[in-house]
Residue frames as qw, qx, qy, qz and C-alpha x, y, z in Angstrom:
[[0.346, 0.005, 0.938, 0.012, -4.79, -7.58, 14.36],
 [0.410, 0.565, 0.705, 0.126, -8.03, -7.25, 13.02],
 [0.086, -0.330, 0.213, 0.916, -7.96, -4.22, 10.03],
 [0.252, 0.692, 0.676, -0.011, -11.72, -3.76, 8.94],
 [0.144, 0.919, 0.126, -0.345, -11.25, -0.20, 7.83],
 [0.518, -0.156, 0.645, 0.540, -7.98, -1.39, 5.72],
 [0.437, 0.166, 0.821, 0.327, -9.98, -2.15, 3.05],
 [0.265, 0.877, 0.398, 0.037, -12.26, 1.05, 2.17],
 [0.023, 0.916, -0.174, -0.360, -9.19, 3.62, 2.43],
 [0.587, 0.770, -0.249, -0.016, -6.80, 4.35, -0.73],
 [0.702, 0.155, -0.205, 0.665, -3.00, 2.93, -1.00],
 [0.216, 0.633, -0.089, 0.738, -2.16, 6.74, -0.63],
 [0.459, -0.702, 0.113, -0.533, -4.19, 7.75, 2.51],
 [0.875, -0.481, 0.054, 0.032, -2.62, 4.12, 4.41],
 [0.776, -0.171, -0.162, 0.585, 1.03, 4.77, 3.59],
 [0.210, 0.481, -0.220, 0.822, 1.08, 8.50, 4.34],
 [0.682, -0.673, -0.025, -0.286, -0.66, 7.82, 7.22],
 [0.934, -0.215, 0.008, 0.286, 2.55, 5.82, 8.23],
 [0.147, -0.874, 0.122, 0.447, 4.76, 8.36, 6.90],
 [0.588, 0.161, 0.587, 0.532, 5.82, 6.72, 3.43],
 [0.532, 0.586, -0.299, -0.533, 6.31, 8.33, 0.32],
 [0.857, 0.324, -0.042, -0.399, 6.21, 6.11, -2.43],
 [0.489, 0.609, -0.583, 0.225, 9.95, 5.63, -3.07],
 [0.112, -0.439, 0.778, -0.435, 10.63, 4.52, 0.56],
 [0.815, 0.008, 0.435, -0.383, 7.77, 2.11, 0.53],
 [0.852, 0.451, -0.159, -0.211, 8.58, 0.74, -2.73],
 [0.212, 0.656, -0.660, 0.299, 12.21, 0.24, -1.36],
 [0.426, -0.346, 0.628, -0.552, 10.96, -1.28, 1.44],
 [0.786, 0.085, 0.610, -0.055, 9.32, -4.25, -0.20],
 [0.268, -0.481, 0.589, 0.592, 11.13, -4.10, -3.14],
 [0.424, 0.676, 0.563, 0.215, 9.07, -3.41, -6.24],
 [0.240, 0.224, 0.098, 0.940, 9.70, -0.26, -8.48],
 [0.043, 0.204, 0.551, -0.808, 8.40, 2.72, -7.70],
 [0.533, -0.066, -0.264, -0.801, 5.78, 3.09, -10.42],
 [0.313, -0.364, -0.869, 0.124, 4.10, -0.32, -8.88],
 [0.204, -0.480, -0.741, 0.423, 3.32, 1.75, -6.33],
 [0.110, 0.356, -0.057, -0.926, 2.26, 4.83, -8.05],
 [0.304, -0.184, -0.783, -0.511, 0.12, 2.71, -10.22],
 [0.411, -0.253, -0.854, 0.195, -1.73, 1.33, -7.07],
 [0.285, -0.058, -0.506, 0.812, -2.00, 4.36, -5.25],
 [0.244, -0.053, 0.100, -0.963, -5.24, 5.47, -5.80],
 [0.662, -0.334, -0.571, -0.353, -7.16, 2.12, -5.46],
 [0.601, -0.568, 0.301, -0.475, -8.46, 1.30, -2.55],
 [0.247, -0.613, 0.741, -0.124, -6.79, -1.76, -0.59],
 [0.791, 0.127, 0.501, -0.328, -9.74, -4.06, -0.97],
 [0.775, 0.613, 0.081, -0.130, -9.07, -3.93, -4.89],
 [0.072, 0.728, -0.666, -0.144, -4.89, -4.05, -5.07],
 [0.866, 0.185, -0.408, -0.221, -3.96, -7.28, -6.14],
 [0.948, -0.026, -0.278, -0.151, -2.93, -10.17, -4.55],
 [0.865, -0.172, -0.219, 0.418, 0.46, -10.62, -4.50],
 [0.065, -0.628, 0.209, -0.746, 0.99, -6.37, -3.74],
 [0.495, -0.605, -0.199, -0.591, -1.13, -6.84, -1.45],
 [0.933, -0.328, -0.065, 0.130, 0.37, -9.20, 0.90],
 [0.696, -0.001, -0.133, 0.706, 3.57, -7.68, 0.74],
 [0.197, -0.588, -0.152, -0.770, 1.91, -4.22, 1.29],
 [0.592, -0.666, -0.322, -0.319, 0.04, -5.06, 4.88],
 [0.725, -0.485, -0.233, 0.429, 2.64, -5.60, 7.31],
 [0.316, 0.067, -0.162, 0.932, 4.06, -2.44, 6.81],
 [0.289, -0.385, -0.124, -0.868, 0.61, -0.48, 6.64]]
């Protein structure tokens, strides 16, 4: 419910923590995969908007 530490770790470190590789996340909310290879080394706090929201419920 409440994800306070969300926001300081990388795209990368919260969907291989889940076991994603890029391709299967990017599949999963349907966006190519560079989207998420673009993204992947900012931290959550800083991913835009509408990623972002379609990004949390899986991570």
């Amino acid at each position: 419910m409440f994800n306070w530490g969300m926001n300081k770790k990388t795209l990368r470190e919260l969907r291989r923590n889940q076991g994603f590789t890029a391709r299967e996340l990017a599949a999963i909310i349907k966006v190519d995969t560079t989207v998420i290879l673009k993204v992947d080394d900012l931290k959550f706090k800083d991913i835009p908007e509408p990623l972002k929201s379609r990004l949390k419920p899986y991570l």
